[in-house]
Backbone atoms as SQL, in Angstrom:
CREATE TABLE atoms (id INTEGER PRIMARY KEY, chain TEXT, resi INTEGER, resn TEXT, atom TEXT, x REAL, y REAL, z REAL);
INSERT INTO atoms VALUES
  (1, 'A', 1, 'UNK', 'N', -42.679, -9.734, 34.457),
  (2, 'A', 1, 'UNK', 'CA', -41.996, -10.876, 33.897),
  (3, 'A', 1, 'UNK', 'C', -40.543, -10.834, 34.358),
  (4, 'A', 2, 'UNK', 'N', -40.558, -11.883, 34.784),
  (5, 'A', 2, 'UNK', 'CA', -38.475, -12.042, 35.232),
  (6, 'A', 2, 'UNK', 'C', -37.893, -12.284, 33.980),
  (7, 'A', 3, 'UNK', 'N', -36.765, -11.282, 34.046),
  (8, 'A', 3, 'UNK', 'CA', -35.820, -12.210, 32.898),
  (9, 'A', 3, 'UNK', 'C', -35.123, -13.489, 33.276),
  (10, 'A', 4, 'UNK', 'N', -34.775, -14.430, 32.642),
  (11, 'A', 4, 'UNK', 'CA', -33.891, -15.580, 32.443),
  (12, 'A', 4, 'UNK', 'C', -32.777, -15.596, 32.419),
  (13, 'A', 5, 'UNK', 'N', -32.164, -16.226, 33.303),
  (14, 'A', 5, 'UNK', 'CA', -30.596, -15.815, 33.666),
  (15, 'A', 5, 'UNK', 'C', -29.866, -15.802, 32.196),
  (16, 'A', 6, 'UNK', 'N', -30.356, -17.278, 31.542),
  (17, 'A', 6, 'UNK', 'CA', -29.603, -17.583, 30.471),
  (18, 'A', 6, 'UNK', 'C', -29.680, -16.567, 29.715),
  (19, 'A', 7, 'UNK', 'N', -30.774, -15.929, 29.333),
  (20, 'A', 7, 'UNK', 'CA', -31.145, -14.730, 28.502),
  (21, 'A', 7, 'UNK', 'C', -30.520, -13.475, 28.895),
  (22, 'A', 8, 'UNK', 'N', -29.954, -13.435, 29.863),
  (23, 'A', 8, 'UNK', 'CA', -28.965, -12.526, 30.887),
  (24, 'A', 8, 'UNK', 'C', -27.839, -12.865, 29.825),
  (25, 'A', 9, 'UNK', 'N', -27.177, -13.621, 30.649),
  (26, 'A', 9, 'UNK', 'CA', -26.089, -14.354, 29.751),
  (27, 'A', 9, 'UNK', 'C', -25.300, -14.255, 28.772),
  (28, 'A', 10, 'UNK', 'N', -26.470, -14.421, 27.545),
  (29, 'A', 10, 'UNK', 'CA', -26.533, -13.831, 26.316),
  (30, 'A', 10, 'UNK', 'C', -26.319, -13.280, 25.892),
  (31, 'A', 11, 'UNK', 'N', -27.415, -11.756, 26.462),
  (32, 'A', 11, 'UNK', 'CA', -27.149, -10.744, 26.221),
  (33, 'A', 11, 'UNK', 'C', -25.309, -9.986, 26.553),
  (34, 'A', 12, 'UNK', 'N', -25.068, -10.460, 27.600),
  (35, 'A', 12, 'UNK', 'CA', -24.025, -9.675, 27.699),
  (36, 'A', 12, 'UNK', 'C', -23.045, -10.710, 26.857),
  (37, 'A', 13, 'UNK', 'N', -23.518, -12.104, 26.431),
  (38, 'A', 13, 'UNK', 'CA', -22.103, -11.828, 25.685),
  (39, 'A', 13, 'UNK', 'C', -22.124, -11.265, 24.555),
  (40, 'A', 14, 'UNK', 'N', -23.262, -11.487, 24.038),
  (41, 'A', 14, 'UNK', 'CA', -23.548, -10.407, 22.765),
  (42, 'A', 14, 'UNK', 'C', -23.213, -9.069, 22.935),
  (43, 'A', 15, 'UNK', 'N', -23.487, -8.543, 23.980),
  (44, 'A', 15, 'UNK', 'CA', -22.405, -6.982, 24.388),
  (45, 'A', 15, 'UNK', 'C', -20.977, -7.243, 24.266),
  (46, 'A', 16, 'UNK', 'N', -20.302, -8.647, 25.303),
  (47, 'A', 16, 'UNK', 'CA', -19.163, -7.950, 24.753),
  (48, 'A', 16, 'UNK', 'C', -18.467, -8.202, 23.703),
  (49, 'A', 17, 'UNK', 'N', -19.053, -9.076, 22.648),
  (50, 'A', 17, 'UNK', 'CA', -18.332, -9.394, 21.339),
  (51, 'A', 17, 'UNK', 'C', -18.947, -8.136, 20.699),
  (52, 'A', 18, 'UNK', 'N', -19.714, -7.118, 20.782),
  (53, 'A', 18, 'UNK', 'CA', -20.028, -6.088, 19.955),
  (54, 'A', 18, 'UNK', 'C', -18.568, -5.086, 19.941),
  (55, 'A', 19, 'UNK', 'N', -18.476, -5.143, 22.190),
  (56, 'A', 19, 'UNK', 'CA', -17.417, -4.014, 21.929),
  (57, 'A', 19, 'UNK', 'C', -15.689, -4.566, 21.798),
  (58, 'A', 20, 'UNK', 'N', -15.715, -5.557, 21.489),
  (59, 'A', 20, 'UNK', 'CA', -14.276, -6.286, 21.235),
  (60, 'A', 20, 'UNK', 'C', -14.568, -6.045, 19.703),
  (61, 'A', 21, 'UNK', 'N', -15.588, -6.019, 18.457),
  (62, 'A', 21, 'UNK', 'CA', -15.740, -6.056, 17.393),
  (63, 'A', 21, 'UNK', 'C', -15.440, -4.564, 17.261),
  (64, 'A', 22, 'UNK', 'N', -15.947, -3.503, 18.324),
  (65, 'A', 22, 'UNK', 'CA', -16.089, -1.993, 17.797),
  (66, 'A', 22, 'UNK', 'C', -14.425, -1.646, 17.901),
  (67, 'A', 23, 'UNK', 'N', -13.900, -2.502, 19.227),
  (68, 'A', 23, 'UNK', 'CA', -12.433, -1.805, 18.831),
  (69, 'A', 23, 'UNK', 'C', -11.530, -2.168, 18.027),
  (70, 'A', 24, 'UNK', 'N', -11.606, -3.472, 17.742),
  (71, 'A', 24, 'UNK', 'CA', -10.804, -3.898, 16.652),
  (72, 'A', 24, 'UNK', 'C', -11.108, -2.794, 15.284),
  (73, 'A', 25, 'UNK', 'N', -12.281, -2.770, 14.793),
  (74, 'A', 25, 'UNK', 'CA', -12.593, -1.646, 13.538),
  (75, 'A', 25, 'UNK', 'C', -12.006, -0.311, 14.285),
  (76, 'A', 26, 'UNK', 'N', -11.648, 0.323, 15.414),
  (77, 'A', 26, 'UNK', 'CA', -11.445, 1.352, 15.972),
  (78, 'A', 26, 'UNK', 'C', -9.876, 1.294, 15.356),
  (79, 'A', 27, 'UNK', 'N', -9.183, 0.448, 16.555),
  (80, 'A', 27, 'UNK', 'CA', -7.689, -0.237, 15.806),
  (81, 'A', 27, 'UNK', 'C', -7.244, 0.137, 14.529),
  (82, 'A', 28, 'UNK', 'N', -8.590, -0.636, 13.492),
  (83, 'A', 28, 'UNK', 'CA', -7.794, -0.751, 12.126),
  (84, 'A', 28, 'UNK', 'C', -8.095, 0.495, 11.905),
  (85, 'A', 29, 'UNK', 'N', -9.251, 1.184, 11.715),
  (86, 'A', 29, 'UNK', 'CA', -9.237, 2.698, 11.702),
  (87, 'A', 29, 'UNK', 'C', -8.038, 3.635, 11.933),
  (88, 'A', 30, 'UNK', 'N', -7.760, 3.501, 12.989),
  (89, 'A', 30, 'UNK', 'CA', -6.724, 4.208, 13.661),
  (90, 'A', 30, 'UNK', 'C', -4.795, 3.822, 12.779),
  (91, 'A', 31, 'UNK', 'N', -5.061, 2.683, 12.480),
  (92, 'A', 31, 'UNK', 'CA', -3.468, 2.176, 11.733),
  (93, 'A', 31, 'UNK', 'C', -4.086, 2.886, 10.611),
  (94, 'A', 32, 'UNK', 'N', -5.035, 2.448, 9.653),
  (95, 'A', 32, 'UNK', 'CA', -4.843, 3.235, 8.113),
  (96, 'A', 32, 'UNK', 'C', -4.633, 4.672, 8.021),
  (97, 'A', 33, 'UNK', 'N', -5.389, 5.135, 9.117),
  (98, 'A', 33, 'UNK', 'CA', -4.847, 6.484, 9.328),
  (99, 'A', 33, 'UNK', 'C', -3.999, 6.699, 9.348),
  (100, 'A', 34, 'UNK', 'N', -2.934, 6.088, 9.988),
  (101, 'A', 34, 'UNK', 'CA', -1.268, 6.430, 10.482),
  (102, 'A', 34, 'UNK', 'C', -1.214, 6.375, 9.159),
  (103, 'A', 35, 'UNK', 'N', -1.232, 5.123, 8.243),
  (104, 'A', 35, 'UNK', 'CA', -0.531, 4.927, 7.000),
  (105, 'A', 35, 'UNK', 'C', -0.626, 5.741, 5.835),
  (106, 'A', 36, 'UNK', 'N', -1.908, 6.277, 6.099),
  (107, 'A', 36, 'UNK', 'CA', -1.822, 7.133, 5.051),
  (108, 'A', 36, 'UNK', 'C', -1.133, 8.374, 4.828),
  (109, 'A', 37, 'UNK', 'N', -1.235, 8.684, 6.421),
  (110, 'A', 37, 'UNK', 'CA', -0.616, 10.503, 6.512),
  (111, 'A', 37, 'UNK', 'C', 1.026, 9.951, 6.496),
  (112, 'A', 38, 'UNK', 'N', 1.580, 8.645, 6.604),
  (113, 'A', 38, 'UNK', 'CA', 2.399, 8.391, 5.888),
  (114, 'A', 38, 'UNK', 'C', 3.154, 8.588, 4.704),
  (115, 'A', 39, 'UNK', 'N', 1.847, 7.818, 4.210),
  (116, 'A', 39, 'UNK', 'CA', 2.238, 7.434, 2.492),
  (117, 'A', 39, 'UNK', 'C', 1.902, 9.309, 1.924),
  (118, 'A', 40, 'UNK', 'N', 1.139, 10.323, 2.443),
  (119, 'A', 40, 'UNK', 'CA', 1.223, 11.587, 2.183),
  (120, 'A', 40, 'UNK', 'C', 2.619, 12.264, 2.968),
  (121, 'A', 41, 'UNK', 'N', 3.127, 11.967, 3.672),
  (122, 'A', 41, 'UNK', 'CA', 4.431, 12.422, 4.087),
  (123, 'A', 41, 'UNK', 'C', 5.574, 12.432, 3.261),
  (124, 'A', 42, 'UNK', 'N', 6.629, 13.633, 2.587),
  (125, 'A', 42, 'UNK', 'CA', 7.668, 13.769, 2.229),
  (126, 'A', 42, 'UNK', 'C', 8.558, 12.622, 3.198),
  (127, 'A', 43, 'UNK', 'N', 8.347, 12.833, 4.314),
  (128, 'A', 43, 'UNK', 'CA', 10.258, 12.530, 5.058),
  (129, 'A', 43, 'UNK', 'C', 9.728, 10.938, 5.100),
  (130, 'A', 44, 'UNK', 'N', 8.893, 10.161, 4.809),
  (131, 'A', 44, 'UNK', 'CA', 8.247, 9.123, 5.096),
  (132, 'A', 44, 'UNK', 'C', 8.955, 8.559, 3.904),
  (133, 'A', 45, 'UNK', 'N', 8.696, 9.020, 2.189),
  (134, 'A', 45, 'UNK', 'CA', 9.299, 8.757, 0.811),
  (135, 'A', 45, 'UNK', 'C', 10.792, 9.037, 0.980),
  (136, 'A', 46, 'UNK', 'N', 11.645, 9.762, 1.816),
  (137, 'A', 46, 'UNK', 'CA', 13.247, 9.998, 1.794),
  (138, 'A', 46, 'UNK', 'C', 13.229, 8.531, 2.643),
  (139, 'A', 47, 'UNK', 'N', 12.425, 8.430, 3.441),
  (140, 'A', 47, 'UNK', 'CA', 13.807, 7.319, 4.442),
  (141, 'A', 47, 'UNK', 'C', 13.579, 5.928, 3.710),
  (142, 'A', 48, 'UNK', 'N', 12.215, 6.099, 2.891),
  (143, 'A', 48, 'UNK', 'CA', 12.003, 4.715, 1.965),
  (144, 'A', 48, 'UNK', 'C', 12.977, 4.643, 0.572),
  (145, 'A', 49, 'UNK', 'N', 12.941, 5.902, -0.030),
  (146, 'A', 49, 'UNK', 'CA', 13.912, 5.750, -1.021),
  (147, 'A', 49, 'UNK', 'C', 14.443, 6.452, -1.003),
  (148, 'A', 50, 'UNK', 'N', 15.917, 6.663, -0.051),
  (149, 'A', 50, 'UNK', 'CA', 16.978, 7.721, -0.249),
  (150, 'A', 50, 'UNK', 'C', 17.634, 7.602, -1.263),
  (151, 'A', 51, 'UNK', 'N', 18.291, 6.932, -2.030),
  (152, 'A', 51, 'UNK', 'CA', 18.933, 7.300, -2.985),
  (153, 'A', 51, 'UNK', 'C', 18.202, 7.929, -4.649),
  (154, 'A', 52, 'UNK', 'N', 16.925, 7.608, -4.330),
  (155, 'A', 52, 'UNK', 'CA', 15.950, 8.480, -5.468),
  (156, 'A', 52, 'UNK', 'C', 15.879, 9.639, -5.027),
  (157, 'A', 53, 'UNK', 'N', 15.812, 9.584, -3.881),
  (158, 'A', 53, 'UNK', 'CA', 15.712, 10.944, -3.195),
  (159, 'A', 53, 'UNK', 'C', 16.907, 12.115, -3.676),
  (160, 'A', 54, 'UNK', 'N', 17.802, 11.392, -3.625),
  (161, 'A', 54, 'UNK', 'CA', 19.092, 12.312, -3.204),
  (162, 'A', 54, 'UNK', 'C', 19.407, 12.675, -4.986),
  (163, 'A', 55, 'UNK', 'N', 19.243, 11.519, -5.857),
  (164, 'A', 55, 'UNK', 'CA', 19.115, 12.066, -7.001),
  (165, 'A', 55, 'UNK', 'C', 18.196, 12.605, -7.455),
  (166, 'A', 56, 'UNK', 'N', 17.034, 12.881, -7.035),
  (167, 'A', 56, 'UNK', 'CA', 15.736, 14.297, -7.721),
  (168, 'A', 56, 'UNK', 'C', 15.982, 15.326, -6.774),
  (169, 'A', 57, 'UNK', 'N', 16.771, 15.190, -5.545),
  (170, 'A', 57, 'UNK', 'CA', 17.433, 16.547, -5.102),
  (171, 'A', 57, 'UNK', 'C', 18.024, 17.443, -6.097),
  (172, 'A', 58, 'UNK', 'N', 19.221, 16.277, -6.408),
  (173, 'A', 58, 'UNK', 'CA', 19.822, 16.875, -7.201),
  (174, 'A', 58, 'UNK', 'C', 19.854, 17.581, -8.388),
  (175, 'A', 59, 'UNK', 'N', 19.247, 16.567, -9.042),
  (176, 'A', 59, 'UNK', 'CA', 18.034, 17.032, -10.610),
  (177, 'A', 59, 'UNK', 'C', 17.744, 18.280, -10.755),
  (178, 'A', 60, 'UNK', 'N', 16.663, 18.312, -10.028),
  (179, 'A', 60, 'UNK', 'CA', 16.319, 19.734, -9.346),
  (180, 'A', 60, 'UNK', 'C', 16.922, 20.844, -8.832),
  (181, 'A', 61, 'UNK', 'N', 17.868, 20.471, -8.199),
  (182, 'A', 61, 'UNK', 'CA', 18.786, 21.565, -7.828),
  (183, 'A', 61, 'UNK', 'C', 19.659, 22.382, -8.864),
  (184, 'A', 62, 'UNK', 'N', 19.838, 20.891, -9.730),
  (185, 'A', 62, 'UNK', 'CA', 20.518, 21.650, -11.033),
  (186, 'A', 62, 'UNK', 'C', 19.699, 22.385, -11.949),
  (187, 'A', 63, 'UNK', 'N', 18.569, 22.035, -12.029),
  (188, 'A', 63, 'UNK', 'CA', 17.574, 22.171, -13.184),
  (189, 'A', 63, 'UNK', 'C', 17.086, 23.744, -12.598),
  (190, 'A', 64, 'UNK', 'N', 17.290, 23.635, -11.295),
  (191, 'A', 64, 'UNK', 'CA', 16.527, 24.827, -11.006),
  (192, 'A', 64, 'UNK', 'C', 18.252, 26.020, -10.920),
  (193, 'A', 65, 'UNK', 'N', 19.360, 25.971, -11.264),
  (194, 'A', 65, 'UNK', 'CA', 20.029, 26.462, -11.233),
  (195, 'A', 65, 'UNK', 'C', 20.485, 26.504, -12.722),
  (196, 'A', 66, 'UNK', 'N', 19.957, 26.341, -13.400),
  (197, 'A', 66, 'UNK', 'CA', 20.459, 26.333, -14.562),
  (198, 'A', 66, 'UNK', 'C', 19.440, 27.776, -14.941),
  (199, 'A', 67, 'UNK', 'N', 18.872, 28.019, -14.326),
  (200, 'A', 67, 'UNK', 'CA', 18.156, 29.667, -15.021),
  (201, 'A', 67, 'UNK', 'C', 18.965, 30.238, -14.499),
  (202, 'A', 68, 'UNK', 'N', 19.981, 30.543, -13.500),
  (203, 'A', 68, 'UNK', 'CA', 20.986, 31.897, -13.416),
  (204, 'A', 68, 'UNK', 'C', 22.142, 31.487, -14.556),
  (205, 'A', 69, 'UNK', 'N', 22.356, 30.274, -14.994),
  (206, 'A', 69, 'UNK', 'CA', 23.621, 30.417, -15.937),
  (207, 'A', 69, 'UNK', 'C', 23.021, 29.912, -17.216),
  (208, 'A', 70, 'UNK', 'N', 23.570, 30.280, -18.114),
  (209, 'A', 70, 'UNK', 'CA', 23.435, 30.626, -20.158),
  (210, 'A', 70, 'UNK', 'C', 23.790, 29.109, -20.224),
  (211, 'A', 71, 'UNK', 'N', 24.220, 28.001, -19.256),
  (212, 'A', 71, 'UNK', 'CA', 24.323, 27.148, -19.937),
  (213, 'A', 71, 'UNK', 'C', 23.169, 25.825, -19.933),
  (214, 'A', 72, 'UNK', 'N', 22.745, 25.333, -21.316),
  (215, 'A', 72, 'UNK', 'CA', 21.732, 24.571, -21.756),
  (216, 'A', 72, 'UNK', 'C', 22.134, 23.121, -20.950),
  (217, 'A', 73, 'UNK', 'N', 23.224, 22.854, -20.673),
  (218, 'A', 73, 'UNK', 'CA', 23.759, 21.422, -20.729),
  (219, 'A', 73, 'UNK', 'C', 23.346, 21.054, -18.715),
  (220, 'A', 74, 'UNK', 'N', 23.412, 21.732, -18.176),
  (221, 'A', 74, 'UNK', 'CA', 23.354, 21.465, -16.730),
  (222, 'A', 74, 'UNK', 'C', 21.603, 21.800, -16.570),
  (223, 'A', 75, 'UNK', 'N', 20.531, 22.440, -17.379),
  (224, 'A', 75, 'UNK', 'CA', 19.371, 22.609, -16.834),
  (225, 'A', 75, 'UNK', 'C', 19.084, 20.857, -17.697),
  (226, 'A', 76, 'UNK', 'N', 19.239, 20.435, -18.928),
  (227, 'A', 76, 'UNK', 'CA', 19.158, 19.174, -19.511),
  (228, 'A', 76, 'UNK', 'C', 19.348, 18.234, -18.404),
  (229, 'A', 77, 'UNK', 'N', 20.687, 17.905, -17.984),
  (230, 'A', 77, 'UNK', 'CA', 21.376, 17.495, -17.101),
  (231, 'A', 77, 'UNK', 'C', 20.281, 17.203, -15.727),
  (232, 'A', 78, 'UNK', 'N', 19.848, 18.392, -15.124),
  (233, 'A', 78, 'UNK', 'CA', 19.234, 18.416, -14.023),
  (234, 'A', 78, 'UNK', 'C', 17.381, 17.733, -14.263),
  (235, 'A', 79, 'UNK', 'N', 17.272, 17.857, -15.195),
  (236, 'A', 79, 'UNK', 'CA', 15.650, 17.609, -15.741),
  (237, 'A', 79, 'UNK', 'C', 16.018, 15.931, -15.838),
  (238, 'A', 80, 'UNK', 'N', 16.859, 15.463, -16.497),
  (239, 'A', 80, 'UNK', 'CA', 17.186, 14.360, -16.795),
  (240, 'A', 80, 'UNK', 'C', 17.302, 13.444, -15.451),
  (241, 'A', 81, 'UNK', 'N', 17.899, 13.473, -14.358),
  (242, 'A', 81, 'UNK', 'CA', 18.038, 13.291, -13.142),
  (243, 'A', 81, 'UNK', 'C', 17.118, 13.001, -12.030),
  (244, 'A', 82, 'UNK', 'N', 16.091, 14.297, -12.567),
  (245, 'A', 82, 'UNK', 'CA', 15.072, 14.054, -11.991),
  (246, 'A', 82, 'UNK', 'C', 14.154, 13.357, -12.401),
  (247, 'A', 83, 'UNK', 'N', 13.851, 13.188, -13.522),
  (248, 'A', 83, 'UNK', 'CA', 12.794, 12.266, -14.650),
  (249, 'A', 83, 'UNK', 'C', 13.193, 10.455, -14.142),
  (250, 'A', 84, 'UNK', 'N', 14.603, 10.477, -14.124),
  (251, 'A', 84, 'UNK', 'CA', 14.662, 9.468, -13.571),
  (252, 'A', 84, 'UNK', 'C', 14.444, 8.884, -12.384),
  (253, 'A', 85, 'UNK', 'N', 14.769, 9.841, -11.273),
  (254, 'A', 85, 'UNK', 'CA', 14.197, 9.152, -10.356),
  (255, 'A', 85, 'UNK', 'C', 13.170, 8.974, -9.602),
  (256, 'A', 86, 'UNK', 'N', 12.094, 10.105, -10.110),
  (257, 'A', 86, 'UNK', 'CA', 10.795, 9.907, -10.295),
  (258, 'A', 86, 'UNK', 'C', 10.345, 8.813, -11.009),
  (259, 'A', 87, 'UNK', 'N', 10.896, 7.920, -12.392),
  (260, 'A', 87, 'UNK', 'CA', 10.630, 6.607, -12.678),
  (261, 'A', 87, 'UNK', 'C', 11.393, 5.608, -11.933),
  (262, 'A', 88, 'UNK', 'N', 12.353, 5.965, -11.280),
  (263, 'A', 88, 'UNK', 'CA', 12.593, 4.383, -10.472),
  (264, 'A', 88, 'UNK', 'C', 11.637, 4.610, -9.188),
  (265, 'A', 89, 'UNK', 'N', 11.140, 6.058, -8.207),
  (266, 'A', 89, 'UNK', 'CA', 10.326, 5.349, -7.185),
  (267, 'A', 89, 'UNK', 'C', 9.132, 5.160, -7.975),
  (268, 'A', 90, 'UNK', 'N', 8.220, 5.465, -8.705),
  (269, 'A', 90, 'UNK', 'CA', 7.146, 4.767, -9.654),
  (270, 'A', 90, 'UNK', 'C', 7.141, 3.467, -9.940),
  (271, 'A', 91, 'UNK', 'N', 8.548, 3.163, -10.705),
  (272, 'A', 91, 'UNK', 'CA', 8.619, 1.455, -10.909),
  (273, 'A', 91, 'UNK', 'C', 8.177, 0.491, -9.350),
  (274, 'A', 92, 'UNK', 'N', 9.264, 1.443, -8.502),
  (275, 'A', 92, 'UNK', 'CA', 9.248, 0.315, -6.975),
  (276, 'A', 92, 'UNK', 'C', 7.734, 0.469, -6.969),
  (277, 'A', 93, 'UNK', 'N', 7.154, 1.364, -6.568),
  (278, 'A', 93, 'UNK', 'CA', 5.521, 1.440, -6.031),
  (279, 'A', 93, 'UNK', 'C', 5.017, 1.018, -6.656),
  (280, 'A', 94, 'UNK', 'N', 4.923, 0.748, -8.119),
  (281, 'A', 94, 'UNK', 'CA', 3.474, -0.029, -8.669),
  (282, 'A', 94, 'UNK', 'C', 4.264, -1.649, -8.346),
  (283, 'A', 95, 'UNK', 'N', 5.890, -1.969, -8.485),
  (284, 'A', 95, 'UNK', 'CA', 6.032, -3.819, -8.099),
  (285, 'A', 95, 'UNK', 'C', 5.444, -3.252, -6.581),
  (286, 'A', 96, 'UNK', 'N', 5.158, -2.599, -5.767),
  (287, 'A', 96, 'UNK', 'CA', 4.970, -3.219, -4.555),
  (288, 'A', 96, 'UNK', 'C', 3.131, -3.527, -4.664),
  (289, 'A', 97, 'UNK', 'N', 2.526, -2.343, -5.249),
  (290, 'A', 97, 'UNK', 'CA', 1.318, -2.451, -5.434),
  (291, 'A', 97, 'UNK', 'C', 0.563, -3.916, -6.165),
  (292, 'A', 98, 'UNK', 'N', 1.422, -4.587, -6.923),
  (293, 'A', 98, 'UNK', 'CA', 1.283, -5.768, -7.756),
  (294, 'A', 98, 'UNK', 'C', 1.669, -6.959, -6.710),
  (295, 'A', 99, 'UNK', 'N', 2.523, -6.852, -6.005),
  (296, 'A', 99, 'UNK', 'CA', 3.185, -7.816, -4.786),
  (297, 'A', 99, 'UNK', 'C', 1.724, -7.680, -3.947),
  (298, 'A', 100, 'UNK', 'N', 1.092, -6.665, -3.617),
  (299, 'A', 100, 'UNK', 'CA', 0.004, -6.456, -2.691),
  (300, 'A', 100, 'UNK', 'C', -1.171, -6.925, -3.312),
  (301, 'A', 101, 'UNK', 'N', -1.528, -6.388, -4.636),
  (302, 'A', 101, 'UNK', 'CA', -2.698, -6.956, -5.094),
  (303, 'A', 101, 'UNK', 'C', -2.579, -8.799, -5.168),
  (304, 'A', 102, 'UNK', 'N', -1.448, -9.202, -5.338),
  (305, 'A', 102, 'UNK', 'CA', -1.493, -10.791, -5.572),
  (306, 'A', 102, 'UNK', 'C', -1.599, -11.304, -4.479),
  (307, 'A', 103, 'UNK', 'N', -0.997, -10.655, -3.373),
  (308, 'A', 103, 'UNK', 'CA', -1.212, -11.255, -2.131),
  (309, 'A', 103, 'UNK', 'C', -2.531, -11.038, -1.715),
  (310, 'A', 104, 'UNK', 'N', -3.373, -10.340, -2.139),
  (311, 'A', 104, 'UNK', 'CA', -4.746, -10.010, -1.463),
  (312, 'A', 104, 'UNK', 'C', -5.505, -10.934, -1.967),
  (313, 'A', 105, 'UNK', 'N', -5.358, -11.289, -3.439),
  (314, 'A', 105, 'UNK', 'CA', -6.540, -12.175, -4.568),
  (315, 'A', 105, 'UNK', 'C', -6.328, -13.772, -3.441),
  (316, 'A', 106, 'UNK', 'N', -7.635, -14.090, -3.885),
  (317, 'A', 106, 'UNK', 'CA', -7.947, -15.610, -2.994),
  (318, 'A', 106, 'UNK', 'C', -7.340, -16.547, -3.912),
  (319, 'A', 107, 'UNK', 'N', -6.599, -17.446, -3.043),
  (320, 'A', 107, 'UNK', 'CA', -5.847, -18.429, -3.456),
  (321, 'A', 107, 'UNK', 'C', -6.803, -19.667, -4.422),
  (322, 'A', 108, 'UNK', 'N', -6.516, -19.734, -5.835),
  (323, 'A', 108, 'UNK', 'CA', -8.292, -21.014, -6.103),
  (324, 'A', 108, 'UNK', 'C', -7.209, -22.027, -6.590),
  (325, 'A', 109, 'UNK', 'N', -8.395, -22.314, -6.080),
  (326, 'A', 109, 'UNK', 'CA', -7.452, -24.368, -6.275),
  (327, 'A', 109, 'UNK', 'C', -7.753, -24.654, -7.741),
  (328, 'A', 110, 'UNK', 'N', -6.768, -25.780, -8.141),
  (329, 'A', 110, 'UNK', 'CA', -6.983, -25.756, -9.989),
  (330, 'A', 110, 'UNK', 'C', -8.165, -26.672, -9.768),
  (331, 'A', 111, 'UNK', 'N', -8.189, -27.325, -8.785),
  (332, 'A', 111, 'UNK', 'CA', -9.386, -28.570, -9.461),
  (333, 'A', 111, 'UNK', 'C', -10.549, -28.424, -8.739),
  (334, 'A', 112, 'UNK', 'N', -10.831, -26.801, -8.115),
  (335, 'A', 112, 'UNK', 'CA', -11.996, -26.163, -8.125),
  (336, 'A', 112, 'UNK', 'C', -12.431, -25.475, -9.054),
  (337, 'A', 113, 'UNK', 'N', -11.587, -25.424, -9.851),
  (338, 'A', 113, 'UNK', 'CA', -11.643, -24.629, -11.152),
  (339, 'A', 113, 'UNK', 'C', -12.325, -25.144, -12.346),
  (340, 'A', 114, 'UNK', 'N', -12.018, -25.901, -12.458),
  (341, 'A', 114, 'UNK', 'CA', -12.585, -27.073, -13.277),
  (342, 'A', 114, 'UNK', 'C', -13.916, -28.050, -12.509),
  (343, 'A', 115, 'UNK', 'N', -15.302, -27.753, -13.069),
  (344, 'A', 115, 'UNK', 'CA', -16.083, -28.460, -11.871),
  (345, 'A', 115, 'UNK', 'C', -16.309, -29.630, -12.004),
  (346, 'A', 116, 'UNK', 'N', -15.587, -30.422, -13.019),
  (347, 'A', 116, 'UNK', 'CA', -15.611, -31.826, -12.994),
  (348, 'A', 116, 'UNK', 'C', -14.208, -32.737, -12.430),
  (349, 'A', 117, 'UNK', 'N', -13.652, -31.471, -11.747),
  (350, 'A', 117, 'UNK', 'CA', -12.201, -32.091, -11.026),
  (351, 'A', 117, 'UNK', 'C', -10.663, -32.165, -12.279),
  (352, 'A', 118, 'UNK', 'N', -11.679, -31.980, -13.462),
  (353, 'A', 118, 'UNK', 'CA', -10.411, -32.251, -14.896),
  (354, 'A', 118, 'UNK', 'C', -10.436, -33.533, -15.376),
  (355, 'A', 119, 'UNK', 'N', -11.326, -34.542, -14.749),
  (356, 'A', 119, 'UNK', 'CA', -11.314, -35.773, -15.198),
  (357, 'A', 119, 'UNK', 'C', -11.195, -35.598, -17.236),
  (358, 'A', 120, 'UNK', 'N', -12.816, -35.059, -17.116),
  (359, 'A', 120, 'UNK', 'CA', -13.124, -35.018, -18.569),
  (360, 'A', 120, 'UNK', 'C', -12.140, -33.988, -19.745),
  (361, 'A', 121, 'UNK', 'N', -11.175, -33.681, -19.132),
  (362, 'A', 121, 'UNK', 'CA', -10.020, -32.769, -19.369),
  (363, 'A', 121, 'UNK', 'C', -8.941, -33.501, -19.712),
  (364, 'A', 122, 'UNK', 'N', -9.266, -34.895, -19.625),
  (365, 'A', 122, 'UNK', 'CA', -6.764, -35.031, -19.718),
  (366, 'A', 122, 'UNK', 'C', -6.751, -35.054, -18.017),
  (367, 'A', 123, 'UNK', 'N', -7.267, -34.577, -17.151),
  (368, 'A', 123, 'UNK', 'CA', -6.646, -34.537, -15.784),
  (369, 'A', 123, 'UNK', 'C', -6.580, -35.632, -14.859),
  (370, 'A', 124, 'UNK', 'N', -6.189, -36.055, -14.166),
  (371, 'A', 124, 'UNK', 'CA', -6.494, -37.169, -13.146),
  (372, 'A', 124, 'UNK', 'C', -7.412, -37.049, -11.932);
């Protein structure tokens, strides 16, 4: 049996939308990866939030220096510092996570919402 050119054809374009489909998923594969060993990266969280940064340095630095000296007021001091700026990058990341989830949800139209358009509603 001969094959059919058209059936030729076909086939290969069906090949090459398979491997234009395999690299694109290759692609995105390959970016979430980056992003994640990102979002697991220390120096990745300093250059996003340096100034949280520089204050739970500090926090810490004090907090952890306050066991060589008798005084209560600088390990307080240093705990305090850090508590905070562990809640301001928390605050930023969950508004960004909320900015992301809203942008992801599908946009619904109001007067798909309503399956009589809202007439029988008050609506026009």
């Amino acid at each position: 049996m001969v094959p059919n050119i058209d059936d030729l054809a076909e086939k290969r374009a069906i090949r090459l939308r398979i491997g234009r489909m395999r690299r694109r998923v290759d692609r995105r594969l390959r970016a979430i990866g980056r992003e994640g060993r990102q979002a697991a990266s220390w120096r990745a969280w300093v250059r996003r939030f340096p100034g949280q940064a520089m204050l739970a340095a500090t926090g810490i630095g004090l907090a952890t220096s306050a066991a060589l000296r008798p005084e209560r007021w600088v390990r307080v001091l240093g705990l305090y510092l850090a508590r905070r700026a562990g809640d301001q990058v928390l605050s930023s990341v969950l508004g960004e996570f909320r900015e992301l989830w809203a942008a992801s949800a599908p946009k619904k139209d109001k007067a798909a919402s309503v399956p009589s358009g809202g007439a029988d509603h008050g609506g026009t």
